[in-house]
Every structure is written in structure tokens, then in C-alpha cells.
C-alpha positions as CSV (number, residue, x, y, z in Angstrom):
1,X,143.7,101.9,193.3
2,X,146.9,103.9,192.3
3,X,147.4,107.3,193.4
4,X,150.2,109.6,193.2
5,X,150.3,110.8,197.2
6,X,153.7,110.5,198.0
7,X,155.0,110.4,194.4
8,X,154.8,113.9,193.8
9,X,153.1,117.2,195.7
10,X,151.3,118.0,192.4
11,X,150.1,117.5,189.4
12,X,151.4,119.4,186.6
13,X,148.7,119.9,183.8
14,X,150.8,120.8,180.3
15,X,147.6,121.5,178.3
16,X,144.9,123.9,179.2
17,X,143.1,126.3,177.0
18,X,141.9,129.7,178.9
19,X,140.2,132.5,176.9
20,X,137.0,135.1,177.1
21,X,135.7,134.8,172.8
22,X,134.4,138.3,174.2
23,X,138.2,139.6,174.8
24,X,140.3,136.8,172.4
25,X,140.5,138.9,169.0
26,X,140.6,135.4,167.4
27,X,137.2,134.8,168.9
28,X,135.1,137.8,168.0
29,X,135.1,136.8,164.5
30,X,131.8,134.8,165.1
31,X,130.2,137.4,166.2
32,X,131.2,139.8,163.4
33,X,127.8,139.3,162.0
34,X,126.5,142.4,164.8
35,X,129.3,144.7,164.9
36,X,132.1,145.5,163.5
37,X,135.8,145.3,165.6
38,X,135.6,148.7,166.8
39,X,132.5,148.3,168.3
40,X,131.8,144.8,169.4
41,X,132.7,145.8,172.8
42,X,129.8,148.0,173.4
43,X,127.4,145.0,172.8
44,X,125.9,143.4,175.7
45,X,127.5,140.3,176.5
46,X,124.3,138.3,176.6
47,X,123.4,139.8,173.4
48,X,127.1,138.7,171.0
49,X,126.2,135.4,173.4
50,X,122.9,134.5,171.1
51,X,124.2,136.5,168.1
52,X,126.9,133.4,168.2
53,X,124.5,130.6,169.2
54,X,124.9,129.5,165.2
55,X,127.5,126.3,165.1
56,X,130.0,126.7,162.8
57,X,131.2,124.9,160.2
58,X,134.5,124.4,161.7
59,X,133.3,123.4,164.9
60,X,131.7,120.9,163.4
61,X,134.6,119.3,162.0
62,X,136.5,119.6,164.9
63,X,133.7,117.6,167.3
64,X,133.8,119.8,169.8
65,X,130.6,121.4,172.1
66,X,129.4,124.6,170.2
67,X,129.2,125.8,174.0
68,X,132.7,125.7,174.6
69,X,133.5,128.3,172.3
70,X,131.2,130.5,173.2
71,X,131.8,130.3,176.9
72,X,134.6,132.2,178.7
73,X,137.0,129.3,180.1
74,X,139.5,131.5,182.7
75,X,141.3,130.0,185.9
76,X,138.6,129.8,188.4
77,X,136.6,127.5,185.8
78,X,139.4,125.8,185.6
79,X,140.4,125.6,189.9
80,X,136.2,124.4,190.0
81,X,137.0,121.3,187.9
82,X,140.6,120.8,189.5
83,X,138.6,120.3,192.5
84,X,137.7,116.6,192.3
85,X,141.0,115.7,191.2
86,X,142.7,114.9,194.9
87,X,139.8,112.6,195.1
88,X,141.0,110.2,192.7
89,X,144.7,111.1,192.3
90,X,145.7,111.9,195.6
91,X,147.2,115.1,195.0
92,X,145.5,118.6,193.6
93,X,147.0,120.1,190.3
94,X,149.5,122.7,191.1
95,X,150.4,124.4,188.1
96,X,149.3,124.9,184.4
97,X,150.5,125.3,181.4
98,X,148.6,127.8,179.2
99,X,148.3,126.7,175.5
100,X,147.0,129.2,173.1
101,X,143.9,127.8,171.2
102,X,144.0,130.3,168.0
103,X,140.7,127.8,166.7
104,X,139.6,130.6,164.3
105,X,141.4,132.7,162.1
106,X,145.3,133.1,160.7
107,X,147.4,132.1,163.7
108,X,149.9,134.3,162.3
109,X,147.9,137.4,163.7
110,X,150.1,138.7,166.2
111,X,148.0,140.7,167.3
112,X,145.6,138.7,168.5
113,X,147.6,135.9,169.7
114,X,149.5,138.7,171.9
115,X,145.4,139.9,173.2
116,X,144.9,136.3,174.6
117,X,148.4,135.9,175.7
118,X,147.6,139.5,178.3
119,X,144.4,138.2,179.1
120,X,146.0,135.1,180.7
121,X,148.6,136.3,182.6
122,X,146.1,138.8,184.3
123,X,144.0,135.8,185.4
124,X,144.0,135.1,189.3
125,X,146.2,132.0,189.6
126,X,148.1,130.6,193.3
127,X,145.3,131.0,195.7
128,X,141.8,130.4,196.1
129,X,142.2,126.4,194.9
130,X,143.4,128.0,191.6
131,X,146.5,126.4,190.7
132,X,150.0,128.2,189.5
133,X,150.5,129.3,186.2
134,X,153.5,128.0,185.2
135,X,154.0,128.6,181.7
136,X,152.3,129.9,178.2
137,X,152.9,128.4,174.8
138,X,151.6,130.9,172.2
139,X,150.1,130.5,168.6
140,X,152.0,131.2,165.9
141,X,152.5,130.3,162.4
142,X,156.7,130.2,161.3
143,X,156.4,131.2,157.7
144,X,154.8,134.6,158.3
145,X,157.4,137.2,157.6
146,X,157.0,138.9,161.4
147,X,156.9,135.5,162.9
148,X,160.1,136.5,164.5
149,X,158.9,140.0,165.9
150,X,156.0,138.7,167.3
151,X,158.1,136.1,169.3
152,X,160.4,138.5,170.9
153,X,157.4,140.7,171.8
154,X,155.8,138.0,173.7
155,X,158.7,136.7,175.5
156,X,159.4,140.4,176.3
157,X,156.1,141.2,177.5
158,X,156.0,138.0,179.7
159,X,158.7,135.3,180.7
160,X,156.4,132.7,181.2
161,X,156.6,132.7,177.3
162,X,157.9,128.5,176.8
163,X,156.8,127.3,173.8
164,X,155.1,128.3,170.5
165,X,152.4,126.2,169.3
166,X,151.9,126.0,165.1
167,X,148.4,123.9,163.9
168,X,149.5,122.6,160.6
169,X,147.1,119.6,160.3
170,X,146.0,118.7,157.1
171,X,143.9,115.4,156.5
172,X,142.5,113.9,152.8
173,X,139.0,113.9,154.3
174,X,137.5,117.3,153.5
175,X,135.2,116.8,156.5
176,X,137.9,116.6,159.5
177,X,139.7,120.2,160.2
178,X,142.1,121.2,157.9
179,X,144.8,124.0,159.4
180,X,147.1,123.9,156.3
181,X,146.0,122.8,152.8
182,X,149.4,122.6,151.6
183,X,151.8,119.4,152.3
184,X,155.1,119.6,153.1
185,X,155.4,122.7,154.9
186,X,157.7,121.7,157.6
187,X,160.5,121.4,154.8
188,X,160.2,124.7,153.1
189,X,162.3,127.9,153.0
190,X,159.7,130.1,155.0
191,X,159.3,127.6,157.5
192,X,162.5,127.1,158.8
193,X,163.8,130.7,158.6
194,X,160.9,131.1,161.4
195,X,162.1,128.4,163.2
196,X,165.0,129.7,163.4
197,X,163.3,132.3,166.0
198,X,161.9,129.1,167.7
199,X,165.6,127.3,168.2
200,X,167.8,130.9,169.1
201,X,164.9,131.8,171.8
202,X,164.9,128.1,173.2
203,X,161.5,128.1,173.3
204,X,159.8,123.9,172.7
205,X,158.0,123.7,169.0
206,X,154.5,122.3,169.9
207,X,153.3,120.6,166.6
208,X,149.7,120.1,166.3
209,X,149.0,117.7,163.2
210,X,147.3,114.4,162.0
211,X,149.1,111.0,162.7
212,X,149.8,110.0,158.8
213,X,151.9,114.0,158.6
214,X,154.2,112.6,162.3
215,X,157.1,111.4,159.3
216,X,157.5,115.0,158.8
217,X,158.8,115.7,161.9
218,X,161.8,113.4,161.7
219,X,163.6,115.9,159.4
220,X,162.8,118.7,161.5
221,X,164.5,117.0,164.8
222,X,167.4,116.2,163.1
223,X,167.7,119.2,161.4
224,X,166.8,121.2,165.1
225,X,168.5,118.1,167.7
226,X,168.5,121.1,170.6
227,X,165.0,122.3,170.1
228,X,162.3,120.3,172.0
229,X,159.8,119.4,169.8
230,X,156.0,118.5,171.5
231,X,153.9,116.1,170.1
232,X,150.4,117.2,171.0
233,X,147.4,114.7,171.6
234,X,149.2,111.6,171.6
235,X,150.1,112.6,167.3
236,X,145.9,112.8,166.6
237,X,145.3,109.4,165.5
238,X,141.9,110.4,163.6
239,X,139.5,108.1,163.1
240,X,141.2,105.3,165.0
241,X,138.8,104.2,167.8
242,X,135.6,104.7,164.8
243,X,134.0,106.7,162.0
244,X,135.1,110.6,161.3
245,X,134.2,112.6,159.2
246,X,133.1,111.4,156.1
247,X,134.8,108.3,155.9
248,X,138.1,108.2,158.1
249,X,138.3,105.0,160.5
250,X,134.8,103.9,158.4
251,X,135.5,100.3,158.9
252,X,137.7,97.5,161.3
253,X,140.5,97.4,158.7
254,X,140.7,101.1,158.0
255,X,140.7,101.7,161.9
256,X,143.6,98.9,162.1
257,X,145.5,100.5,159.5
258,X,145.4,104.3,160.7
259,X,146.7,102.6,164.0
260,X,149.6,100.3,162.7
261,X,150.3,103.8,160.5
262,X,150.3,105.6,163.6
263,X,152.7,103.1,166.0
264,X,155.3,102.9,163.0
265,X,155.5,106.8,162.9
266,X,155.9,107.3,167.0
267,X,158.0,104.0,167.1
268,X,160.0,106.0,164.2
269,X,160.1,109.6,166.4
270,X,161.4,108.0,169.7
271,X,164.9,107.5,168.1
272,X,165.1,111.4,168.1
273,X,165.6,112.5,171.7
274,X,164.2,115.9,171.1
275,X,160.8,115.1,170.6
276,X,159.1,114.3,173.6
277,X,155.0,113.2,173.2
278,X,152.6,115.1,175.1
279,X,150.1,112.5,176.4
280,X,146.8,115.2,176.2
281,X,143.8,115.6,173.9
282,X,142.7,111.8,175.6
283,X,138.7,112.1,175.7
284,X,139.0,114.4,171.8
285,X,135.7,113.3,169.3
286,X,138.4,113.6,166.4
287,X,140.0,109.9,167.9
288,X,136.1,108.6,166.8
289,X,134.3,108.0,169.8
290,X,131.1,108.9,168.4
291,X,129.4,111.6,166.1
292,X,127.7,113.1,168.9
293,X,130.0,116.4,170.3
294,X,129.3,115.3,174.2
295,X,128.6,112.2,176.0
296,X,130.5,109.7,173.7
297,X,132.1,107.9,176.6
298,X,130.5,106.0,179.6
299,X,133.1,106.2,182.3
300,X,136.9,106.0,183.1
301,X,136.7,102.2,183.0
302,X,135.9,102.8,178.9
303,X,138.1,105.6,178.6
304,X,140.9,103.8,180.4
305,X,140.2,100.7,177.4
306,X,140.1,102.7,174.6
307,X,143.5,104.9,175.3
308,X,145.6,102.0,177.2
309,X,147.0,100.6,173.9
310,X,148.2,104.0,172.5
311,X,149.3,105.6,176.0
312,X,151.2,101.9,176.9
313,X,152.8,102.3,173.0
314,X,153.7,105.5,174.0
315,X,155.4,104.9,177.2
316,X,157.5,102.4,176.0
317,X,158.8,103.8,172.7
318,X,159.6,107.2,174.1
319,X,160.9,106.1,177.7
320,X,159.6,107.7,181.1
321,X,161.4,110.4,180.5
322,X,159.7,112.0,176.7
323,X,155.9,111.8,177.7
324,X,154.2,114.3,179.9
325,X,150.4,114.6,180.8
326,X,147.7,116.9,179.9
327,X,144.2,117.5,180.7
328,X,143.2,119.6,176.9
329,X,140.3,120.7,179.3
330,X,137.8,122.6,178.6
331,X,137.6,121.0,175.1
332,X,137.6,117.1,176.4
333,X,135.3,118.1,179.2
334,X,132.3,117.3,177.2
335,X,133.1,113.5,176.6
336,X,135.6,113.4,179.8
337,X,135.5,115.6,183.1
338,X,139.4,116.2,184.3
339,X,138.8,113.9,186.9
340,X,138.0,111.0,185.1
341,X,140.5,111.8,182.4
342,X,143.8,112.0,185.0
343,X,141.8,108.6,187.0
344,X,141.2,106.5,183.4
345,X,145.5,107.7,182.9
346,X,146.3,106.5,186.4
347,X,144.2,103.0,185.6
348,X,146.7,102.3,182.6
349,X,149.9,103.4,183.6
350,X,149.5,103.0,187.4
351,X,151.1,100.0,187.0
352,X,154.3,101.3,185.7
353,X,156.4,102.7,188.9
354,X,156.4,105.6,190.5
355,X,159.2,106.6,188.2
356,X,156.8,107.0,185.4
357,X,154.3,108.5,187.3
358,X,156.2,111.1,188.6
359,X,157.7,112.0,184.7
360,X,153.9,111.8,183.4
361,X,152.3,113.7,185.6
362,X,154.9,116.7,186.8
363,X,158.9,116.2,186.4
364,X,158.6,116.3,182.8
365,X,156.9,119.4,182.3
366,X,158.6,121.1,184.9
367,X,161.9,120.3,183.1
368,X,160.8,121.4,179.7
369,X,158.7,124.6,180.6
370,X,161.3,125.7,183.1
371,X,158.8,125.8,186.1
């Protein structure tokens, strides 16, 4: 079995989500149905717990555990989880890299994206089992006229401040998440006067969308070659491992075509050397493994099958150099615990060298997020 003592000291996870829905302002919308802003904090915590219990909609589409959203997810959840990782890797995790989740409401509330971004960095990271924090990526959406603003007052508030993340996924099946209902954004006028912020700040563009939008991203690296842009979630193939939604990845031929559409758009990507692919969202219900929002997959031996063919793609298009790991926990935690995800990764690539290995799972992120 492949490990990664000796290779590196630790693993660098790129892709963690930590939030309190009672303290993210993004969050207290589902429980707007007891109080009002002003005065949701004076509820008892067990009591905006059960006022919440209702799934949503949007979870719905999204196939994640209801649970997740309504749990707080903070760094000694995360150092709990972290804990069975020497086992099967050989090394602990650590550092992390904060990404802010912004799954409900208008991401280009700076206001609440700068609440979560204070709640993190007064987490207890560095001791305790709890890895480092060593970097946050906010939310934020670049054709908001004080998309700008709200950058500078996060990077000034915090210099862990790397990245901004922008969810602008749309998909022709009304029953998988939408994030943008418009096409073409990435092209127009708004857009790139906020990205403007993006490329003068240095800050890496983390791009959240569907695998059939990926094309739009080649005129955005050419147009940006020094800004790093992030691929999230291996480019979100939906649908390609079975049925989503109402229809998506429905059959053997539709499934074949979403992935030949999906390896012409990476293969298409890794001639731009800016855009690196973040290898993350591995064990997410919107790939298809099953209608169910936990339990979909047996073991790492399945979840090593399924991903091999679009992690090995990966690898070899973009070069050891443009892929980085991470976990997505606690959303994937339901289908895959972080062990199993980082030993199923280790089963396909293990294979590969240690020069991969160390890329995947720590050089590359430490290069791109400064840590």
C-alpha cells in the first residue's frame, strides 16, 4: 500500500468548508421562519435547530445530508476526522484551506461573506491535533458593483485572504442547482471589471461550475494569463457516474457523452498554464452515485473505481504540477469519510511517483495559497 511517509511531512487539504448556520449570516436564512435578523440570536440554539429540521428545496438539488447544513462544522470537527488519516496515508494533515460555502443566498452579500470569514479565523487551529490554517478563499460574486470593496476589506481584515471563490453553475436540468440562470457571464462587462480586483490583488479565481460551462473559462485565462484560475471538483461532471436530477446521466450513452464532453473541455484547459484543477468534491451525489444523500458508496475500493478514470485524465492533461488535492469535507462525509476519500486518491495515483504525490497532496497548494 502507498503511503506518503517520507514524501512529504503533511498533507495539505485545499478544500474545507467551516461555518456555525447559527453565526454565518448566509445561514440564518432557514431559520427566518422564527425570528427576524435582529433577534434570531436570542433563540435557543436547540430551538432554530428543529425550527430548520424542514429540507430545502436547494438541498435537495444539491444531494447533500440536510444535517450538514444545520450542524456547525468548525476546526475541532474537522481535527476529529483528520484523525484517521495517518492511518492510511502515513502522514496527518497539517494545514487547511478554508473555502467559503455561501450555499444560500446572493454571494455578493459582503456582509455576510465577511461574518463567516471572522468566524474562521477565530477558530482554534495549530494544536490540539487541529491542523494549521493556511489560507481562506472567500465568496464573492464579480459583477456586483462593491465587489471590489468587499475584497480589499477582507484582505485587510485578514492576510490569509488567497482566493475568491464565484459559484456560477448553471445546468439545462431544472432539478440540479442552478447558481446563475444567465449564460455567458464570464464574457460580460460587469464581470471582468470585477475581476479586475481579482488579477491587481493576486488573489487565485476559484470557479465553481458544471462541466459542459469549462469552454468558458478558456477566454478568461487568456484574457487573465497571470491570474491562477481553480477548477473546483474535478470541473463537476454531473450526472456522469448515473441518474441526476431529472434526467442528467439517465442512460449508458448520455453518461458516455457528458464524459467525452467533459475530457475534451479539461484536455482543452491544460494548454493554459494558469488554470490549475483542484482534484476535491470526489465522494459529491451531483457526480450520480445514487439518489440517496448518504451512503451511496461501499468503500474506497469503489470510490477508488469510479474516480480513477477522471483523476488519471486529470493528471496527465494538466501535468504534476496543475492538480492539487481536497477533501470538500464535511459535505462528501456522508458518502465518503476523509479517510477513505485521501486512501481511494492514494489507490489511483499511488502509482505515479513521489513527484506527483508530493504536488497532489501539499507542494501545489502551498505554492498557490502562499502557505
Amino acid at each position: 500500500m502507498v503511503t506518503l511517509s517520507g514524501v512529504i511531512p503533511g498533507i495539505v487539504d485545499a478544500h474545507v468548508h467551516f461555518y456555525d448556520p447559527m453565526r454565518s449570516t448566509w445561514a440564518l436564512s432557514r431559520y427566518a421562519r422564527v425570528a427576524t435578523m435582529p433577534l434570531i440570536k436570542r433563540f435557543p440554539r436547540p430551538a432554530l435547530w428543529v425550527s430548520g429540521m424542514t429540507t430545502r428545496r436547494s438541498e435537495m438539488r444539491m444531494m447533500i445530508d440536510p444535517s450538514i447544513v444545520r450542524s456547525p462544522y468548525g476546526s475541532r470537527q474537522y481535527g476529529a476526522e483528520a484523525a484517521g488519516v495517518r492511518r492510511v496515508a502515513g502522514v496527518g494533515v497539517s494545514s487547511v484551506v478554508h473555502m467559503e460555502s455561501h450555499w444560500f443566498g446572493d454571494s455578493s452579500d459582503a456582509a455576510s461573506s465577511f461574518a463567516e470569514t471572522r468566524y474562521v479565523v477565530g477558530l482554534p487551529f495549530g494544536h490540539n491535533g487541529v491542523p494549521d490554517l493556511g489560507a481562506l478563499v472567500i465568496a464573492g460574486d464579480p459583477t456586483h458593483a462593491d465587489f471590489g470593496a468587499s475584497v480589499d476589506e477582507q484582505m485587510r481584515y485578514s492576510p490569509l485572504v488567497r482566493g475568491v471563490r464565484y459559484k456560477w453553475a448553471r445546468h439545462s436540468d431544472a432539478q440540479v442547482m442552478q447558481w446563475r440562470r444567465e449564460p455567458g457571464v464570464l464574457s460580460t462587462a460587469s464581470f471582468l471589471r470585477g475581476f479586475e480586483s481579482i488579477a491587481q490583488n493576486r488573489l487565485a479565481f476559484h470557479s465553481f461550475a458544471y462541466s459542459h460551462q469549462l469552454g468558458e473559462l478558456d477566454f478568461l485565462a487568456r484574457r487573465f494569463p497571470e491570474t491562477t484560475i481553480v477548477i473546483e471538483h474535478l470541473g463537476l461532471p454531473v450526472g456522469v457516474f448515473g441518474p441526476v436530477g431529472s434526467g442528467a446521466g439517465a442512460t449508458a450513452a448520455a453518461r458516455a457523452e457528458i464524459l467525452n464532453l467533459w475530457k475534451e473541455r479539461m484536455s482543452m484547459l491544460a494548454a493554459r498554464p494558469n488554470i490549475v484543477v483542484k482534484v476535491s468534491g470526489l465522494a459529491l451525489g451531483p457526480l450520480g452515485y445514487g439518489r440517496e444523500t448518504a451512503g451511496n458508496i461501499g468503500g474506497r475500493d469503489i470510490l477508488a473505481e469510479m474516480i480513477g478514470p477522471l483523476v488519471l485524465h486529470v493528471v496527465d492533461r494538466f501535468g504534476p504540477e496543475r492538480v492539487m488535492f481536497g477533501s470538500d469535507m464535511p459535505i462528501d462525509r456522508p458518502n465518503a469519510s476523509l479517510d477513505v476519500v485521501i486512501g481511494a486518491l492514494l489507490d489511483v495515483v499511488g502509482d505515479r511517483g513521489e513527484h506527483l504525490l508530493a504536488h497532489l497532496f501539499a507542494e501545489n497548494a502551498k505554492r498557490i495559497y502562499a502557505i
